[in-house]
C-alpha positions in Angstrom: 79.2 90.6 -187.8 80.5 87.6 -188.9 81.2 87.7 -190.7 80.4 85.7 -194.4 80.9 87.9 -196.9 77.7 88.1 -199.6 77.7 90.7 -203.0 74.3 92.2 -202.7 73.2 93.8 -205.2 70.9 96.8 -206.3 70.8 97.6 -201.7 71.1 101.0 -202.2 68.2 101.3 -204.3 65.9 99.1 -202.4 64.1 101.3 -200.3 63.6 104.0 -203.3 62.6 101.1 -205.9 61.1 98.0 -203.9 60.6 96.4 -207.2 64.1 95.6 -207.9 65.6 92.8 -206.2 68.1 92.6 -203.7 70.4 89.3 -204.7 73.4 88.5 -203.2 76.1 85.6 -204.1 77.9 83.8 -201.1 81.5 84.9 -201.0 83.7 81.2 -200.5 86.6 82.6 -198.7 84.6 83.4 -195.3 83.9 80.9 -192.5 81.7 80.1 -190.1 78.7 80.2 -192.0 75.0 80.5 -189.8 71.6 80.6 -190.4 68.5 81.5 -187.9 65.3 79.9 -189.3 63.2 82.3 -187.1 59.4 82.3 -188.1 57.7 85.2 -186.3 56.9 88.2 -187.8 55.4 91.6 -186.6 56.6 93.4 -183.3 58.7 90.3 -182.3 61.1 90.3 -185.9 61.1 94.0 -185.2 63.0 93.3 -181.6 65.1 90.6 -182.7 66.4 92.2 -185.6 70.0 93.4 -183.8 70.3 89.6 -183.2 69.4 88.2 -186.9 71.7 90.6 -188.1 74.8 88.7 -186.6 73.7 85.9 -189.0 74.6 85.3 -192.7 71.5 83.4 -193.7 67.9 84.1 -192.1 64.6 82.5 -192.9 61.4 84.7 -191.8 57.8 84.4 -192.5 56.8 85.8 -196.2 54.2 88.1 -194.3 57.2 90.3 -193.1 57.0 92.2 -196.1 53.6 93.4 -194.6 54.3 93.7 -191.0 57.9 94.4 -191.2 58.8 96.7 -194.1 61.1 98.7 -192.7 62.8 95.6 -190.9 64.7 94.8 -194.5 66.5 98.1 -194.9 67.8 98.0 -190.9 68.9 94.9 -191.1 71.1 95.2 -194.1 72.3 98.6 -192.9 73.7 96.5 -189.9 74.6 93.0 -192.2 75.0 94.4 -196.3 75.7 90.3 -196.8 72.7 88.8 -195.3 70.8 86.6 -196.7 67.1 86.6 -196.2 64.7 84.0 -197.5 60.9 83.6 -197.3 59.1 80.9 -195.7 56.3 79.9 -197.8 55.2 76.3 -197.4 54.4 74.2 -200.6 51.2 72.5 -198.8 50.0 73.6 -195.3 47.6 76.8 -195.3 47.2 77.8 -192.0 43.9 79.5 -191.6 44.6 80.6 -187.9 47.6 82.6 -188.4 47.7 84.0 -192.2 45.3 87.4 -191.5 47.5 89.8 -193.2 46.8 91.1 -196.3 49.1 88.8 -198.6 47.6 85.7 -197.1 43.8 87.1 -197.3 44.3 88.3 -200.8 45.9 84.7 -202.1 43.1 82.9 -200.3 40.8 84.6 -202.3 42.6 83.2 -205.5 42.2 79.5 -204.4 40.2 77.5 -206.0 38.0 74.7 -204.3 39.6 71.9 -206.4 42.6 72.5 -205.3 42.6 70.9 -201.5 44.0 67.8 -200.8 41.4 64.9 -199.9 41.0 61.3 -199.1 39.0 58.5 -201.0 36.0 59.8 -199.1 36.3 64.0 -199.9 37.5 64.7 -196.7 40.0 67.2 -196.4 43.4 66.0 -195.3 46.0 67.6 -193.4 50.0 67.2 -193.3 50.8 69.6 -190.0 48.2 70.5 -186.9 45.7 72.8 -187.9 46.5 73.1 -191.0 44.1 72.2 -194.3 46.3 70.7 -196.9 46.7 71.5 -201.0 46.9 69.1 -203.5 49.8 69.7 -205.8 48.2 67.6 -208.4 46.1 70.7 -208.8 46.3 74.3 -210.3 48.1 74.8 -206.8 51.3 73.8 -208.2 51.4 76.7 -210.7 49.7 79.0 -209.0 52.3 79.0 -205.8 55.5 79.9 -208.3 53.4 82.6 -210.1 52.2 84.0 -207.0 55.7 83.8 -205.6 57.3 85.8 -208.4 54.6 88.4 -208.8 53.4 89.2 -205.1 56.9 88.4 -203.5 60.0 88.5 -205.3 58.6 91.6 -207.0 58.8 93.7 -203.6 63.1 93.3 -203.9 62.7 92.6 -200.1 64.0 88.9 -200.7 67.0 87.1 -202.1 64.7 83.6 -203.3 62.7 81.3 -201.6 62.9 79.1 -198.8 60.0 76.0 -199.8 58.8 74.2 -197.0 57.5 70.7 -196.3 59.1 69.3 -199.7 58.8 65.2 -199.5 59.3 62.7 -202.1 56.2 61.2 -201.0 52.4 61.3 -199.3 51.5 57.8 -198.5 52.4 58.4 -195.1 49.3 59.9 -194.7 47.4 57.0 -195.2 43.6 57.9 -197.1 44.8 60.1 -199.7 43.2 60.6 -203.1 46.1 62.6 -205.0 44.7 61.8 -208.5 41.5 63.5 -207.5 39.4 60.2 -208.7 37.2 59.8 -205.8 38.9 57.0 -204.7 41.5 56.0 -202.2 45.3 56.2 -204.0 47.7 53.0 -203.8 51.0 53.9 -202.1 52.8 54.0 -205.1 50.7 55.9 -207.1 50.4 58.8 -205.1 53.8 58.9 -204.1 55.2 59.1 -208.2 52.2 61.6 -208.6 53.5 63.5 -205.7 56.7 63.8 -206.5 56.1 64.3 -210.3 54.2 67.2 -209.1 56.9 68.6 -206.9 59.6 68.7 -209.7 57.1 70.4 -211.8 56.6 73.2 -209.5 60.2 73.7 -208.9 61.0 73.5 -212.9 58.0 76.2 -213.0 59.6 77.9 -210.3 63.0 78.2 -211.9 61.6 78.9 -215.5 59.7 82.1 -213.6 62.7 83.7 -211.6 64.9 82.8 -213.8 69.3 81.6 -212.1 69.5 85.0 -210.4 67.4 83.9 -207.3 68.0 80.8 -204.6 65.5 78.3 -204.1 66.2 76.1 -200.9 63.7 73.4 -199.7 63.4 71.7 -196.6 62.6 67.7 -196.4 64.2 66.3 -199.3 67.5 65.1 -201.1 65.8 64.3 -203.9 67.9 64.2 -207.0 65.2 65.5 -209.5 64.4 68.1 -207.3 68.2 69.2 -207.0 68.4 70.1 -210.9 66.2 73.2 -210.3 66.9 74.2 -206.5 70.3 75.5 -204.6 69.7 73.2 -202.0 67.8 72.4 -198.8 67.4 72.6 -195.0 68.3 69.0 -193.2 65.9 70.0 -190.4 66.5 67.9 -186.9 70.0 67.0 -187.8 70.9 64.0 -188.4 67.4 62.8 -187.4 65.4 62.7 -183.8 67.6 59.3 -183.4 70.7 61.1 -183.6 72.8 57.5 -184.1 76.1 57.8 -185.3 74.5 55.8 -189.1 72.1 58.6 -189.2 74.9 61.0 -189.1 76.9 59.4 -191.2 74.0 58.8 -193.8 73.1 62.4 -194.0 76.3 63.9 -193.9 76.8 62.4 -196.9 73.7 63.3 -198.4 74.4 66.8 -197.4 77.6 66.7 -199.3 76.6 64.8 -202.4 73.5 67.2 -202.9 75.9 70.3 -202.6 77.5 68.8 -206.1 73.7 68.1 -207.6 72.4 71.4 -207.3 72.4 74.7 -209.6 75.1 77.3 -208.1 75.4 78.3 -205.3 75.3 75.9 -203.1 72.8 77.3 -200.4 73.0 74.2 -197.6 71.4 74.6 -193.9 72.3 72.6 -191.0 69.9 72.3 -188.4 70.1 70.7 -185.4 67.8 71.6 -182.2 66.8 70.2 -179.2 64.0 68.2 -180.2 61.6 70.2 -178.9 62.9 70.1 -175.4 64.7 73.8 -175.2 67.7 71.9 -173.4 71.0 73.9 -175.3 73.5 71.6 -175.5 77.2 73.2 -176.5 78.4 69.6 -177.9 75.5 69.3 -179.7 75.8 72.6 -180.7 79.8 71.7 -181.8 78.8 68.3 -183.3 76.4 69.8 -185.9 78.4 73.0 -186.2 82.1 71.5 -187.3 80.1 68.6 -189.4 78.6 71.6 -191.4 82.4 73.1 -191.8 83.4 69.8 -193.4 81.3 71.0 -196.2 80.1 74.7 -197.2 76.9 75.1 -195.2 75.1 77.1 -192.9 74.1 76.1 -189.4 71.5 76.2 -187.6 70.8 75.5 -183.5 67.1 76.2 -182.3 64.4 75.1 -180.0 62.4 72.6 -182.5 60.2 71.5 -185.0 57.3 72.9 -182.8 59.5 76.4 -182.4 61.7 78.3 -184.5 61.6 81.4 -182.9 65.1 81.2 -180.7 68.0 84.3 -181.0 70.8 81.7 -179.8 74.0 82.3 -180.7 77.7 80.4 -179.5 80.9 81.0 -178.8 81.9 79.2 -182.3 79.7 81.6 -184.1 82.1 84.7 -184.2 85.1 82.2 -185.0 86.9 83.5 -188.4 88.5 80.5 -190.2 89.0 82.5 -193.8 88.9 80.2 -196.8 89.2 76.5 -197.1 92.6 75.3 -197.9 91.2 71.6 -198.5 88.3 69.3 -198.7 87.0 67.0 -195.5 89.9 64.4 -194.5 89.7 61.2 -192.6 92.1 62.1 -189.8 93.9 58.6 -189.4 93.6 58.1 -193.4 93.7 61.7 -195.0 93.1 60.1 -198.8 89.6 59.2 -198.1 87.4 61.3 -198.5 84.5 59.0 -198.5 82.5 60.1 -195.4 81.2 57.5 -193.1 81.5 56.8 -189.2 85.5 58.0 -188.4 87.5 61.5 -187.1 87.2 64.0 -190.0 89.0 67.2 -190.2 89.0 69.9 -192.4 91.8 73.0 -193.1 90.8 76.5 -193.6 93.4 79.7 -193.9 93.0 80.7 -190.4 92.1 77.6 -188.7 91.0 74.0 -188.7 87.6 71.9 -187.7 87.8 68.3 -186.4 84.3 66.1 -186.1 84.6 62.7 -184.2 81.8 60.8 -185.5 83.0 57.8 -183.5 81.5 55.8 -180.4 84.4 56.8 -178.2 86.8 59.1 -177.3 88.9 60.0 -179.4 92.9 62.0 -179.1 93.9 63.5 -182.7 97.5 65.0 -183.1 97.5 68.3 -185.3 100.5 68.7 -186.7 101.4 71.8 -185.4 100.3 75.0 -183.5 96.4 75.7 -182.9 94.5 78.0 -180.6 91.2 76.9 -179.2 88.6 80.1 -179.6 88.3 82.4 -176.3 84.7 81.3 -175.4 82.1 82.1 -172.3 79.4 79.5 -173.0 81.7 76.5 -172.1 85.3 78.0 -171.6 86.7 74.4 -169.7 86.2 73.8 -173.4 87.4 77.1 -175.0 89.7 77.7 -173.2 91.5 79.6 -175.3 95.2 77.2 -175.0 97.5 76.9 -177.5 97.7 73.1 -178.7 99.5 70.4 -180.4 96.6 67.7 -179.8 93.4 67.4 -178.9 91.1 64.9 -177.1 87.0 64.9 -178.4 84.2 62.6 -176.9 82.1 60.8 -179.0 80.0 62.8 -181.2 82.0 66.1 -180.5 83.7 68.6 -182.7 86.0 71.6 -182.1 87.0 74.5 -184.0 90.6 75.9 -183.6 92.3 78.5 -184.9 96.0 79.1 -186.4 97.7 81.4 -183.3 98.4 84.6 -184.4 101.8 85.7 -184.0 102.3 89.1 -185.9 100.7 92.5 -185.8 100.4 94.1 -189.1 99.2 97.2 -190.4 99.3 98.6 -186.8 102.0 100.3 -185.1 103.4 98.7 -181.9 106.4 98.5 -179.7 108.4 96.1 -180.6 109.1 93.6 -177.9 105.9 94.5 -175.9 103.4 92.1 -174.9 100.0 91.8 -177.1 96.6 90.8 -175.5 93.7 91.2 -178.2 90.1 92.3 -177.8 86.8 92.7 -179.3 85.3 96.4 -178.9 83.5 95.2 -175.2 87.1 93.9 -173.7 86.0 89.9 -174.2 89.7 88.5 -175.1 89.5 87.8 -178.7 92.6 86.0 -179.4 95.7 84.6 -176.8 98.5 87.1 -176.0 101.7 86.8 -177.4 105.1 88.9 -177.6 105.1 91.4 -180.5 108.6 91.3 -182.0 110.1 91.5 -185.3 113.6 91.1 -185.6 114.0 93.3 -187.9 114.3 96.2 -185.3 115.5 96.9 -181.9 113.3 96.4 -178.8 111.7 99.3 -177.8 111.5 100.8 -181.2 107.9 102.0 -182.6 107.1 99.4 -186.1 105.1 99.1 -188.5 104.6 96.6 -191.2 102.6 97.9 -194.0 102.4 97.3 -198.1 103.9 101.1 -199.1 103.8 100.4 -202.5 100.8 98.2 -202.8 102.8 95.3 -204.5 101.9 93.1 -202.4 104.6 92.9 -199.7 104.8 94.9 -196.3 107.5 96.8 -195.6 108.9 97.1 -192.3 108.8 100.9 -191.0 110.9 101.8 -187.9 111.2 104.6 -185.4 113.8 105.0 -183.0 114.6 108.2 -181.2 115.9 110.1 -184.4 115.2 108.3 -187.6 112.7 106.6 -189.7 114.0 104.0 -191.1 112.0 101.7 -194.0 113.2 98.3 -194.5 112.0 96.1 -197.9 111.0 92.3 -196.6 113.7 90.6 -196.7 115.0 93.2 -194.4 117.4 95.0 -196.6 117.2 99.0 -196.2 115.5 101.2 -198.5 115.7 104.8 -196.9 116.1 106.7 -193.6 115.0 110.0 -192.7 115.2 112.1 -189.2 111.2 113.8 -189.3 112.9 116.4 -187.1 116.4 116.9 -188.3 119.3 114.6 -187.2 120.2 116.4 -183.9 116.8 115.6 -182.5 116.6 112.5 -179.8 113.7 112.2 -178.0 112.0 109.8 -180.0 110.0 109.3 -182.3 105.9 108.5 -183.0 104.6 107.1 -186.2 101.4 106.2 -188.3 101.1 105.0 -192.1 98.3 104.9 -194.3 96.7 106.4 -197.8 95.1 109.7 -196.1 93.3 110.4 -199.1 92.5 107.7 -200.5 94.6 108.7 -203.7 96.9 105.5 -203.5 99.5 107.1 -202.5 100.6 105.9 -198.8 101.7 109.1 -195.9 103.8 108.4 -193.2 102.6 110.5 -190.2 105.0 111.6 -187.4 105.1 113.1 -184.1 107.8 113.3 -180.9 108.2 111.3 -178.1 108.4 113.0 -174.8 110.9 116.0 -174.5 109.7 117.3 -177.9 107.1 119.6 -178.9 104.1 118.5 -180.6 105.1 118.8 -183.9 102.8 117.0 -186.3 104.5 116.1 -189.8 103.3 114.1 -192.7 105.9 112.0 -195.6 105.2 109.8 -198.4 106.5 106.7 -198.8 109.6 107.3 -199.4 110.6 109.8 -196.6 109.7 112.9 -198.3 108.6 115.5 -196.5 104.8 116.5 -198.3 103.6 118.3 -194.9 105.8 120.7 -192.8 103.5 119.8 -189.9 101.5 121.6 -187.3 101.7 121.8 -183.7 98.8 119.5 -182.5 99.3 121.6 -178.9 100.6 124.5 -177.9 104.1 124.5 -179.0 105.8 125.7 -176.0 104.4 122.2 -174.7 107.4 119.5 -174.6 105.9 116.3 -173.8 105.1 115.0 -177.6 102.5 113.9 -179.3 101.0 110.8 -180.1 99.1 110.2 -183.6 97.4 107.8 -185.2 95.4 108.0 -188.7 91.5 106.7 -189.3 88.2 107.8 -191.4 86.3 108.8 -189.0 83.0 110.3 -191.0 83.4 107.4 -193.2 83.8 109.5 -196.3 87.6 107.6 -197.5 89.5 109.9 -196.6 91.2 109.4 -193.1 92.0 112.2 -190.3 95.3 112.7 -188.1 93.9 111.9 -184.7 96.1 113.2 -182.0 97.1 112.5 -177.9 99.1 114.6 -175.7 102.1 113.2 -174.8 103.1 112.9 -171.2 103.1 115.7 -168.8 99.7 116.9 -170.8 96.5 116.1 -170.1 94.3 113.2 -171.8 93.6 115.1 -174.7 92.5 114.0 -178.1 92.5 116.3 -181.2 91.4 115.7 -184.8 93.1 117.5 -187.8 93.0 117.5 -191.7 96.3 116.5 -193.3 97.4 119.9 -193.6 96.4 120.8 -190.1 92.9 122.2 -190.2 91.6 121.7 -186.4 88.3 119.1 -187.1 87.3 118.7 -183.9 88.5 120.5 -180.3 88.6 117.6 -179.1 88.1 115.6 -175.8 89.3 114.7 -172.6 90.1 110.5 -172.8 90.3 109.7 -169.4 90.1 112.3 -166.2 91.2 115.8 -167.5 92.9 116.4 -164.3 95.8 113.5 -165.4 98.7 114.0 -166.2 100.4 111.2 -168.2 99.0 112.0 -171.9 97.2 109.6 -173.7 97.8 106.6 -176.5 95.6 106.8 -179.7 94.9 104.2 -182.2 91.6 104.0 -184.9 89.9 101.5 -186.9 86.4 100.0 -187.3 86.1 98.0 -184.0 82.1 97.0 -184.3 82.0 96.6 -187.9 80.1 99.7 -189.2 82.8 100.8 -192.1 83.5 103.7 -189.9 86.7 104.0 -187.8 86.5 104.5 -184.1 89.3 105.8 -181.8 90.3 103.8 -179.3 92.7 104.9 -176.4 95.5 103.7 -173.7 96.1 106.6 -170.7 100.0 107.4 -170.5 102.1 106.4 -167.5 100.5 107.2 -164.3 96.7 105.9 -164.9 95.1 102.2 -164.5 94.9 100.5 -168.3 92.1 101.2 -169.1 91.2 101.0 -172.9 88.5 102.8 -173.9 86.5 103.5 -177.8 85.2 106.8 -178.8 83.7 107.6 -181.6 84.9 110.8 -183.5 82.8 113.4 -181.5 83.7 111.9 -178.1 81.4 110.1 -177.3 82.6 106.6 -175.2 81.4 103.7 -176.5 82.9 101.2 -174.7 85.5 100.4 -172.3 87.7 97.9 -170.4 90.6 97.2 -168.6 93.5 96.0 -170.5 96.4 94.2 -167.5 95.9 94.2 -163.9 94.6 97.7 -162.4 97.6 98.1 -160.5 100.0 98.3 -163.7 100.2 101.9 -164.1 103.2 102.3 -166.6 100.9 102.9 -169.4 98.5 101.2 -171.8 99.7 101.4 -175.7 97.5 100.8 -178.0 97.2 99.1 -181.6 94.4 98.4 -183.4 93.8 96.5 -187.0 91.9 93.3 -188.2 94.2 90.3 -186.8 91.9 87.6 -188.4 90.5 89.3 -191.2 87.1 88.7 -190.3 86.3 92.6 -191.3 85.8 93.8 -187.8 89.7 95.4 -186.1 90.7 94.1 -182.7 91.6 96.0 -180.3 95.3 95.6 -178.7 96.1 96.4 -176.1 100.6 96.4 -175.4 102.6 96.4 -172.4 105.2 99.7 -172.5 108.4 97.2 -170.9 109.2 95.5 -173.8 112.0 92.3 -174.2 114.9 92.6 -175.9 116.4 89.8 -178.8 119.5 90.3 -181.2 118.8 92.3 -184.3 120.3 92.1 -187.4 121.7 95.8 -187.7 
């Protein structure tokens, strides 16, 4: 799950002591940022829950904390970051839908002076079938004190989503805000109106206090801004959607993230206008114009339905931290938004927007990877790039290529294709080479001394050798003494979480499973264990992961070729875990590759395996007792020289790719 990362606080507790609350802070390196405003509650939240969780920001119906208690708990287990808001509107009681208990038990508390009339005493109403309150009324301090006390008090919510906020009420026509029996003037019930509205958010913020958000949704309003953390833009620019309306409200959007109290807590949404006709440039258009500031977005049916689980390819796109503010593309020192091409740079990637009435080619100035996508892959396609070419009122997100595995052994020289945990390409392949070794070699580039720098750590058919950065050598070591040539299997990683990094080794075909474990600096700390019977002479594969998700990782183990698919699991002195299980057909012969790490996100590590030569490449994830949860194939079905496998976090979105490594491997000079 996408990823943004959000600090919650007091989770653990929540279930044992509801009355705490659960707050969380958004985390400003991770991007993209979404948001589902999805207002059902009951059996239908309950179902889409697996969905919401793949969100970062989610606004549900307040009654959820009656219907859907549980629902808070499961969805944080899945998302620890999400943000979840109640709807609670600031006018509109809706007498057809609010049975539950909350609802009943407010109504009960209202008083008959508190409805909104015209000059006549009729009541008046702002949304169909609704009855409307007056927030020149004891309404307006009743809603915050009621919000605090019969809401946040539950520790279900992070603050408040307030709906139907406008700087005005005129629009209605007969209204009689001052409660005078008489029709209002325009003006007067509009200053009344919004008087009224900044009072209920200054009494809202007095109540809760900094520690909660407090969005609205219908207005920019700067008075309103000094007590909120922002607001929905519902409908997107507007239901004109002209390139002025965008450019109008984009920079509202912006300004207001500078107006109101931290953090910034801005949604996005665009939707079909009631139509339920998805539209991937739409989709694109609103999503990178929200990147060019440090919103959420939000893609849904309509004002009459926000009830949709939609999600794009865009979505899943990791683009890390921004490096810079929004850029005019053909003028990058204005800032100033208006009509134009805009572009913004993040760590891992970069947005464009062409708010223009034509199309429009912008060079990039180097190197960028268009995201892997299903929805509309003529569009994301996945190329590499140097330029681009948008339509009017498009956008695009692309991403820097990646070019390096780190923190996962692989064979240098082999071809990488990378994958999420179902086999959808994540990335676009590239050849995995350092220089710094020969082709063919086993390497790994990890930070040994957690200073900050990754060292480079090589096996070749008789030594380890570990290199600093800049390529000089530190040490070499022979795991099996200096007469051995058979090759060489390696792993690195803090086993026990102690801070202190192992280097784990086994042999390559011809040698016996032998199973040994160094520190950093080539010391032998282990004198191993056979991971098979040791008159076996096909090797052993290994590979280290936390499998129970306790911090402290286990030596997971494949027979080598001429042994069957069989993975083991072992303590770090050699204490059998698990039997094991039979990877792929127990019947083959050609052993089997073994890598780990937390492929679906749930902070435990998963094994994922490659069958040895001899077998389709196939990849397949197990978790530790077995079990397959997934599997795909890697290259075309008739390469059967083996799959290797590596796995680790190539984007650092929090979730490890799976790759997936071609065993003939390129050759390039070295530099020893």
């Amino acid at each position: 799950m996408r990823r943004t990362a959000l600090t919650t606080l007091l989770l653990a507790v929540m279930i044992l002591h509801p009355a705490q609350s659960v707050r969380a802070v958004t985390n400003s390196n991770e991007y993209v940022r979404t948001a589902n405003y999805f207002l059902l509650s009951g059996p239908a939240l309950d179902s889409a829950m697996p969905t919401l969780a793949s969100f970062d920001l989610i606004i549900i119906p307040v009654e959820a904390q009656v219907y859907n208690q549980s629902f808070f708990s499961s969805i944080r287990d899945r998302n620890p970051d999400i943000l979840i808001l109640p709807y609670i509107p600031t006018v509109s009681w809706n007498d057809l839908y609010w049975i539950d208990d909350l609802h009943q038990s407010m109504s009960a508390q209202l008083d008959s002076d508190w409805w909104l009339t015209d000059g006549d005493g009729d009541q008046v109403s702002v949304w169909p079938n609704t009855r409307a309150l007056n927030l020149n009324s004891g309404w307006s301090e009743f809603l915050p004190e009621w919000t605090r006390d019969e809401v946040l008090s539950t520790g279900y919510w992070d603050g408040i989503f307030y709906d139907e906020v406008q700087d005005s009420i005129s629009w209605l026509g007969d209204v009689d805000v001052d409660k005078d029996g008489n029709r209002d003037s325009a003006s007067s019930a509009d200053t009344l109106w919004e008087n009224k509205y900044e009072d209920l958010f200054e009494y809202t913020r007095t109540l809760i206090g900094d520690e909660y958000i407090v969005i609205t949704n219908g207005s920019s309003n700067s008075r309103f801004a000094n007590h909120t953390n922002g607001r929905m833009f519902e409908t997107f620019p507007s239901s004109g959607n002209t390139l002025a309306e965008w450019a109008d409200k984009a920079d509202e959007y912006l300004d207001l993230e500078v107006e109101v109290n931290e953090p910034s807590v801005q949604v996005i949404n665009v939707n079909t206008e009631n139509t339920g006709n998805e539209n991937f440039q739409e989709v694109r258009f609103g999503l990178t114009t929200t990147l060019l500031g440090d919103g959420y977005f939000s893609y849904d049916f309509g004002t009459q339905d926000h009830s949709q689980l939609w999600t794009y390819d865009e979505y899943s796109a990791y683009l890390g931290a921004p490096k810079s503010t929004l850029q005019n593309a053909t003028n990058p020192q204005d800032t100033t938004i208006s009509t134009g091409v805009w572009q913004r740079d993040f760590e891992e990637g970069k947005v464009i927007v062409n708010a223009t009435s034509s199309t429009q080619t912008i060079e990039l100035g180097g190197e960028f990877e268009k995201i892997h996508g299903t929805q509309d892959p003529s569009f994301n396609d996945g190329s590499i790039i140097y330029e681009v070419t948008l339509e009017s009122q498009d956008g695009i997100v692309l991403l820097r290529p990646i070019e390096e595995i780190l923190d996962a052994t692989f064979l240098n020289g082999a071809f990488a294709r990378i994958f999420d945990r179902e086999g959808n390409t994540k990335r676009t392949g590239f050849f995995a080479y350092e220089n710094t070794a020969k082709g063919g070699t086993q390497v790994i580039r990890y930070d040994l001394d957690f200073d900050g720098a990754r060292e480079y750590v090589v096996a070749d058919d008789t030594y380890v050798s570990i290199y600093h950065e800049d390529g000089s050598l530190y040490v070499q070591f022979a795991p099996y003494e200096s007469h051995y040539d058979q090759g060489i299997n390696i792993s690195v990683g803090d086993i026990e979480n102690d801070g202190s990094v192992e280097i784990v080794t086994g042999t390559e075909n011809g040698g016996g499973p032998h199973v040994r474990v160094f520190n950093a600096d080539g010391v032998l700390i282990n004198p191993g264990f056979f991971a098979y019977a040791d008159s076996f002479r096909g090797g052993v594969n290994v590979t280290i992961g936390d499998l129970n998700g306790d911090g402290i990782k286990e030596i997971i183990t494949g027979a080598g070729f001429n042994g069957g698919p069989h993975v083991r699991v072992f303590k770090k002195n050699g204490t059998l875990i698990n039997p094991g299980f039979f990877a792929y057909d127990e019947r083959f012969r050609g052993g089997v590759n073994v890598a780990a790490g937390d492929v679906d996100g749930d902070g435990i590590d998963d094994i994922v395996t490659g069958p040895g030569l001899g077998e389709q490449p196939v990849a397949r994830v197990y978790d530790r007792d077995g079990n397959l949860k997934s599997e795909f194939v890697v290259f075309d079905t008739t390469d059967k020289e083996g799959l290797e496998i590596a796995v680790t976090d190539v984007d650092g979105d929090g979730i490890a790719e799976i790759i997936g490594l071609t065993t003939d491997v390129f050759t390039l000079s070295t530099l020893f």
